[in-house]
C-alpha positions as a Markdown table, in Angstrom:
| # | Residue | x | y | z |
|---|---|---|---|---|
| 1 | Unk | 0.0 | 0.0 | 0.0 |
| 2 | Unk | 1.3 | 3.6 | -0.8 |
| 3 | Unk | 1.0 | 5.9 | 1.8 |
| 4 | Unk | 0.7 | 9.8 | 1.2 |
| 5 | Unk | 0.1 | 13.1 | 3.0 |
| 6 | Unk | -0.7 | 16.4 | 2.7 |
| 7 | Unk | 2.5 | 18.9 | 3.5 |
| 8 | Unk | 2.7 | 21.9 | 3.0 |
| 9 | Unk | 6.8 | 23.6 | 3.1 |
| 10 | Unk | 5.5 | 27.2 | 2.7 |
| 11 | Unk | 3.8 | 27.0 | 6.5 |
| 12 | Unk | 7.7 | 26.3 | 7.7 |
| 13 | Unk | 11.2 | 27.5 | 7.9 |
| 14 | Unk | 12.9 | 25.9 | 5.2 |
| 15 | Unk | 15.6 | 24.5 | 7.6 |
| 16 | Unk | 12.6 | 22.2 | 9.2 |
| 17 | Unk | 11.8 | 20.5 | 5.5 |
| 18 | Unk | 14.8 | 17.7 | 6.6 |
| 19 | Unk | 13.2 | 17.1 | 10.1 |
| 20 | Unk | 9.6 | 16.8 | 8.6 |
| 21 | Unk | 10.9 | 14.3 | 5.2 |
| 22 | Unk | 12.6 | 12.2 | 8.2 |
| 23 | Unk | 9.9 | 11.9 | 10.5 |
| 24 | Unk | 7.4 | 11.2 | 7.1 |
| 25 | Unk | 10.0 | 8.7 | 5.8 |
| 26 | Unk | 10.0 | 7.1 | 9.2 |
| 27 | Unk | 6.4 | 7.1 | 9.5 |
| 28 | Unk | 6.4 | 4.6 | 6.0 |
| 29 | Unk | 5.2 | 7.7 | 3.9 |
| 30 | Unk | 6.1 | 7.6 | 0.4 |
| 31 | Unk | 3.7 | 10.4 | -1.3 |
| 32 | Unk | 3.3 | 14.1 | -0.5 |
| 33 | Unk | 0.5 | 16.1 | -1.8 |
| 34 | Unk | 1.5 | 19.9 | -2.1 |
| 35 | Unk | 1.4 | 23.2 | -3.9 |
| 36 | Unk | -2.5 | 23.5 | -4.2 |
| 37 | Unk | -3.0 | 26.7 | -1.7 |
| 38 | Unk | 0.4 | 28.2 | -2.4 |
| 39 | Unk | 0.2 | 30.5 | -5.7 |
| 40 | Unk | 1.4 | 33.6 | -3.9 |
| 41 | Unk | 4.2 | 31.8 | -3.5 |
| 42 | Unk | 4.8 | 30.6 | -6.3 |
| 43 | Unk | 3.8 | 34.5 | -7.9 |
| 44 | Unk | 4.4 | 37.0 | -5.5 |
| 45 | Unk | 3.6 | 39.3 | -8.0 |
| 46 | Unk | 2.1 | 39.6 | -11.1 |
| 47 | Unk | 4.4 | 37.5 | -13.6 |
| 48 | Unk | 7.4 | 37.6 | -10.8 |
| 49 | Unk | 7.4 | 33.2 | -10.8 |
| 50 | Unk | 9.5 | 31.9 | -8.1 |
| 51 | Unk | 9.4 | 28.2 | -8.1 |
| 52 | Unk | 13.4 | 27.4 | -6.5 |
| 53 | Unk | 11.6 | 26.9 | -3.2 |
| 54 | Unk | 9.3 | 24.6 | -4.4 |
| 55 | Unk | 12.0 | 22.7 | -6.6 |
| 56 | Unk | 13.9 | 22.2 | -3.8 |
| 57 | Unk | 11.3 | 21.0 | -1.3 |
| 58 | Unk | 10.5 | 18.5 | -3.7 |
| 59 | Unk | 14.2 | 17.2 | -4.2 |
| 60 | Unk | 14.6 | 17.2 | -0.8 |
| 61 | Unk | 11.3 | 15.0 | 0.0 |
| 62 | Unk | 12.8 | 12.9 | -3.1 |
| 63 | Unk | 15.9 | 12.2 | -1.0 |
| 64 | Unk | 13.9 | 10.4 | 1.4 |
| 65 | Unk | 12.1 | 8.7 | -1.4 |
| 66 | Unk | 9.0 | 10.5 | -0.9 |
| 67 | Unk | 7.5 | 11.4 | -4.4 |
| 68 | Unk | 5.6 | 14.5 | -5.3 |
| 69 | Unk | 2.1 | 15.1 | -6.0 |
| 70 | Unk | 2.4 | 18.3 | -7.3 |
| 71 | Unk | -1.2 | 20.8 | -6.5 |
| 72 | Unk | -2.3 | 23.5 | -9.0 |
| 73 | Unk | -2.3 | 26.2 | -6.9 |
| 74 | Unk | -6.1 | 28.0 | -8.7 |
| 75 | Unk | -8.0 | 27.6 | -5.4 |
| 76 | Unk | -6.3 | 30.4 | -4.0 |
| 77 | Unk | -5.6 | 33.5 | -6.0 |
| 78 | Unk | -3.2 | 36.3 | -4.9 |
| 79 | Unk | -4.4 | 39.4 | -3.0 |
| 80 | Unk | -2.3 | 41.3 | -5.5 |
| 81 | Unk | -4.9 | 39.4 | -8.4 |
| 82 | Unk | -7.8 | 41.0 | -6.5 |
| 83 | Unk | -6.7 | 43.8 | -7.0 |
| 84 | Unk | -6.0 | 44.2 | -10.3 |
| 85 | Unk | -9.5 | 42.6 | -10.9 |
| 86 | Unk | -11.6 | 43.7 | -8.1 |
| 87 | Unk | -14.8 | 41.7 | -9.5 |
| 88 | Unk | -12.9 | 38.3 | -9.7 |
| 89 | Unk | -14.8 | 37.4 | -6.7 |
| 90 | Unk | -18.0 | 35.3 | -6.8 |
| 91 | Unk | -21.6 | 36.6 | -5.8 |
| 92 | Unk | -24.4 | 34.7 | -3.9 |
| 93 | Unk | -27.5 | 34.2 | -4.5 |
| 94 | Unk | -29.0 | 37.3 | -2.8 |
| 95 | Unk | -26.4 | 39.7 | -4.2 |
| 96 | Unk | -23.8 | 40.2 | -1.6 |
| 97 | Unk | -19.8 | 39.1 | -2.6 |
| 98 | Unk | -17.7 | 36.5 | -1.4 |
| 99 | Unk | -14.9 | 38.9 | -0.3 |
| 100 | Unk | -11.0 | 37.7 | -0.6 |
| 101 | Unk | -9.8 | 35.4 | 1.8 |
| 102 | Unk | -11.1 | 32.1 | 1.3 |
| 103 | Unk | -10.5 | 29.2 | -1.0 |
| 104 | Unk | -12.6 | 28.3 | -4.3 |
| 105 | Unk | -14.1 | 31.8 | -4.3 |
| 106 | Unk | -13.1 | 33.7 | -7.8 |
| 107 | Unk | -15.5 | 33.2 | -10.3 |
| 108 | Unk | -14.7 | 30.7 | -12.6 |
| 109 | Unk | -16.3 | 32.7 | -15.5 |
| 110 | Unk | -13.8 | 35.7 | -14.9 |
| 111 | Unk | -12.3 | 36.1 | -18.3 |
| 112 | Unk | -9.2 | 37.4 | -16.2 |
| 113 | Unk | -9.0 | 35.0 | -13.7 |
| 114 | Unk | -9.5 | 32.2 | -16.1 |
| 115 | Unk | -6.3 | 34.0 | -17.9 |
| 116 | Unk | -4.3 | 33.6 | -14.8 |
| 117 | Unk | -5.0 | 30.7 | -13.5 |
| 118 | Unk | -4.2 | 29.0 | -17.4 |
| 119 | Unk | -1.0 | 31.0 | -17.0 |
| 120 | Unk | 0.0 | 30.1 | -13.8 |
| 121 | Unk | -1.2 | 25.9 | -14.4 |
| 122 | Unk | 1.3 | 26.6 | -17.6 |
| 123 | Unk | 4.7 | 27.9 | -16.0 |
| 124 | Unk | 4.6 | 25.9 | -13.0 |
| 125 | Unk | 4.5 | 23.0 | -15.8 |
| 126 | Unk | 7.0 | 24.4 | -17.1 |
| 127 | Unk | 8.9 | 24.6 | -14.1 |
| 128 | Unk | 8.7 | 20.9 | -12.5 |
| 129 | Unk | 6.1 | 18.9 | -15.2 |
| 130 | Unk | 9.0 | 16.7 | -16.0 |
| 131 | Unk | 10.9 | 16.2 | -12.9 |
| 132 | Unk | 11.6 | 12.7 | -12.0 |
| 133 | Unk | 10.4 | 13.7 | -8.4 |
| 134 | Unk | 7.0 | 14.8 | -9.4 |
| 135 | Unk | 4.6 | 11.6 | -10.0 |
| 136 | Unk | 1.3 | 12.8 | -10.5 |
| 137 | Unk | -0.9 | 15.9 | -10.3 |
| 138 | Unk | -3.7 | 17.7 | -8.8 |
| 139 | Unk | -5.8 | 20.0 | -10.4 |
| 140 | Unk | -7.1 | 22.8 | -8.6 |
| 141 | Unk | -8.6 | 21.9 | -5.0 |
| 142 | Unk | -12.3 | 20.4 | -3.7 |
| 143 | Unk | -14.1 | 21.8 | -6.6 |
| 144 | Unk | -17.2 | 23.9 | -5.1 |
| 145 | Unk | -16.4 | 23.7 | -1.9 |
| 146 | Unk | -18.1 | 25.6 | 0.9 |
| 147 | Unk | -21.1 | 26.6 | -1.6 |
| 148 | Unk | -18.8 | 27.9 | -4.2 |
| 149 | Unk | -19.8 | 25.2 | -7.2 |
| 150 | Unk | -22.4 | 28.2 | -8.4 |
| 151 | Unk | -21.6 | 32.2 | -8.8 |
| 152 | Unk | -24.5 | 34.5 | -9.8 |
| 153 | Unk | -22.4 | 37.4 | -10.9 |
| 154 | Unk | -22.9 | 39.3 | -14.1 |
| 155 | Unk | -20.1 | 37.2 | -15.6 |
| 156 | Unk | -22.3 | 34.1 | -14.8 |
| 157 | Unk | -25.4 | 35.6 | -16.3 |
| 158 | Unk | -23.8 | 36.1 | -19.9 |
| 159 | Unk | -22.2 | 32.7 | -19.7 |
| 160 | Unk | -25.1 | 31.1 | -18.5 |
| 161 | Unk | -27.3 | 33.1 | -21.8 |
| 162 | Unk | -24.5 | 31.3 | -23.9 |
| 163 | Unk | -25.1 | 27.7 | -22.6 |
| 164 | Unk | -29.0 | 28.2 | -22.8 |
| 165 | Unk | -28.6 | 29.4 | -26.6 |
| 166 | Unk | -26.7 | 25.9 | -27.3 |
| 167 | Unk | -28.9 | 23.9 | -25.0 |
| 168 | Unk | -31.6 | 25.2 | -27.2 |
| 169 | Unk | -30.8 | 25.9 | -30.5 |
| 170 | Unk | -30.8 | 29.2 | -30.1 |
| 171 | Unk | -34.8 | 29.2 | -29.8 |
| 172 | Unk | -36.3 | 31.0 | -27.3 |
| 173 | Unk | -39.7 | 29.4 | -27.8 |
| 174 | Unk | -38.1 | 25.9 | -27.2 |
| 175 | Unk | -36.8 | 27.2 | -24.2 |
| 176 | Unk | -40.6 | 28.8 | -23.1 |
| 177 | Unk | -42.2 | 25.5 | -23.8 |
| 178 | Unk | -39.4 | 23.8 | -21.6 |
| 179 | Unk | -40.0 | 25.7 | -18.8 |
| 180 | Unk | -43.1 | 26.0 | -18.8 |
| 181 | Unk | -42.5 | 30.2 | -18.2 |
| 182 | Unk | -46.1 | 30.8 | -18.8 |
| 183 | Unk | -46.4 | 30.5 | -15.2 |
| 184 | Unk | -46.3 | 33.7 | -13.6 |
| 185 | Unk | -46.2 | 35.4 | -16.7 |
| 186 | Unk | -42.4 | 34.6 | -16.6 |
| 187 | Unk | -41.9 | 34.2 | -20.9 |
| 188 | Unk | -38.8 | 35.4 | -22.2 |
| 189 | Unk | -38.4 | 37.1 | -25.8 |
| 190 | Unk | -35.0 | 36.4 | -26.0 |
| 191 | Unk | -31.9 | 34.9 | -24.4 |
| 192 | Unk | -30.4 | 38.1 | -23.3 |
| 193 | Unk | -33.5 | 38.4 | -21.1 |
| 194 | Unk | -32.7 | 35.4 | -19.0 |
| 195 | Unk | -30.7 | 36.0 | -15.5 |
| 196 | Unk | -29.4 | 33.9 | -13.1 |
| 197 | Unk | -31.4 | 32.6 | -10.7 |
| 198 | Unk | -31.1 | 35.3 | -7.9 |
| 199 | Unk | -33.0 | 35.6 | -4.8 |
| 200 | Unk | -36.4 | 36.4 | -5.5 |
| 201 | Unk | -39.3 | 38.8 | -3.4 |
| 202 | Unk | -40.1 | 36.9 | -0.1 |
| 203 | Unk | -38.0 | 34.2 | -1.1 |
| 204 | Unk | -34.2 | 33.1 | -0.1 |
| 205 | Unk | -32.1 | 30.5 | -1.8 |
| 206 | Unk | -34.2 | 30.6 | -5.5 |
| 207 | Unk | -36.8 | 28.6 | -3.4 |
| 208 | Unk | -39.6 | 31.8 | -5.6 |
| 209 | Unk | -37.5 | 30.7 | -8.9 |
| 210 | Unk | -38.5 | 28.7 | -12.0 |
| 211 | Unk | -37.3 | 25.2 | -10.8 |
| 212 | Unk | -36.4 | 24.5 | -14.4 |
| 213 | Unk | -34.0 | 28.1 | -14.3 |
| 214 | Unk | -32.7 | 26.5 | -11.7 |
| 215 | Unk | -32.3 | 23.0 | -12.8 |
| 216 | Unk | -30.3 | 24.3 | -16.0 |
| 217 | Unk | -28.1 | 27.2 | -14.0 |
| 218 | Unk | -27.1 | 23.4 | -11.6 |
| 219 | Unk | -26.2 | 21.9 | -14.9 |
| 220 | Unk | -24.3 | 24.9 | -16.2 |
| 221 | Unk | -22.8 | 25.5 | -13.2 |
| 222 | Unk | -21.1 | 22.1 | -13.3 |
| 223 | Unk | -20.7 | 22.7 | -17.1 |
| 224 | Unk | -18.2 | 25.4 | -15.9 |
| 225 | Unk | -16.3 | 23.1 | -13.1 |
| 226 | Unk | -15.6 | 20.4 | -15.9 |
| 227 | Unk | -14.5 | 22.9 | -18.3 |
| 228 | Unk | -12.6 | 24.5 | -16.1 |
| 229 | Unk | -10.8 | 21.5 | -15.0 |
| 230 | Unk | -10.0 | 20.3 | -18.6 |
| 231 | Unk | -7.7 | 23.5 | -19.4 |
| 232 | Unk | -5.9 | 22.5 | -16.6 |
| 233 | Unk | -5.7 | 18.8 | -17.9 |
| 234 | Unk | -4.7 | 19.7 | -21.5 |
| 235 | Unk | -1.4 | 21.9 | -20.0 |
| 236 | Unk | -0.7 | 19.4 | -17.9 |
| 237 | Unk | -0.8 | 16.1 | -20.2 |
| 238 | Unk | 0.9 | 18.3 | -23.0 |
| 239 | Unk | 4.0 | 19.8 | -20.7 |
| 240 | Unk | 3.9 | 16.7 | -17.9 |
| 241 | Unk | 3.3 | 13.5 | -20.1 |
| 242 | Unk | 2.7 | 10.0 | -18.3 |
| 243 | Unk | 2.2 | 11.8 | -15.3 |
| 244 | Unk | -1.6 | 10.5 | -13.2 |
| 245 | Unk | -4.2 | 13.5 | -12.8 |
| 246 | Unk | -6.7 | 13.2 | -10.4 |
């Protein structure tokens, strides 16, 4: 049986990395999982890549015959990446934002977050994708985790028009019929009328919403997870070949 574990060498002085590999080697552990919160780290600032630290925490684990599973770091993004894009941040349901500071919470429709996290997925492939220490990958980090799998941002609410038009031919009346938007005089004219299922009047949690709005924004919501997920797969298998991704 193979035994791994998370680490993470940014939490600790670098001259405690030997103790830790020891103790891990000692303990029968022969994977490590790490890299997946640490994109500051690894960018300190915008396009500034530093990846010696991470090199060498992996040779050093490698020494003790501990391989690598190396963890995009996308769950994360820098504060400096909030501030260039101060709407990268998801939205709930009733409107409010999901302020920097926590993990999965930049929308994943963010044309410049998408950019950056591609980028960063890319030169950290670059970096260590073929190093004889690195065994497998992870891509990104608990997809959707604490409530983040939906956003209802602006961003969302063009993309989601988008997946509708496909889903449906790009006819609205196919849509209607689906939906059944009679009801409540809800009947669209076009696509660029639909929104995201928001919080309506009296009503929390799209519990006063079209359940068949918000069946499709579920499915698109996951559309945008897997999608997400396989730009990070295509960099990887192109610039770390043979590695597992999981």
């Amino acid at each position: 049986m193979i035994l791994g574990v998370a680490y993470y060498p940014e939490h600790w002085p670098e001259e405690r990395w030997e103790t830790d590999a020891r103790l891990m080697r000692e303990a029968g552990i022969t994977r490590v999982r790490i890299g997946e919160f640490a994109w500051h780290r690894m960018e300190p600032k915008d396009g500034a890549f530093q990846f010696d630290w991470l090199k060498r925490a992996v040779e050093l684990l490698g020494r003790h015959g501990i391989k690598t599973i190396l963890g995009t770091p996308t769950p994360t993004y820098p504060a400096w990446l909030h501030m260039k894009h101060p709407d990268i941040h998801q939205v709930n349901s009733n409107g409010t934002i999901r302020e920097f500071g926590m993990r999965q919470d930049a929308c994943k429709n963010h044309p410049g977050y998408r950019d950056y996290a591609r980028r960063i997925v890319t030169r950290l492939a670059d970096a260590l994708g073929k190093h004889p220490d690195v065994v497998a990958w992870q891509t990104d980090n608990e997809f959707g985790c604490h409530g983040t799998a939906r956003c209802w941002c602006s961003y969302c609410r063009k993309a989601f028009q988008e997946w509708l038009r496909k889903r449906f031919s790009n006819d609205i009346r196919a849509l209607n019929t689906a939906w059944g938007t009679f009801f409540w005089s809800q009947d669209y004219n076009s696509f660029d009328e639909i929104g995201v299922p928001r919080d309506t009047a009296g009503c929390a949690g799209n519990d006063g919403q079209n359940p068949a709005l918000v069946l499709d924004f579920y499915r698109f919501s996951s559309d945008v997870q897997v999608e997400f997920q396989r730009e990070q797969i295509k960099i990887l298998r192109a610039k770390s070949p043979g590695r597992t991704i999981t």
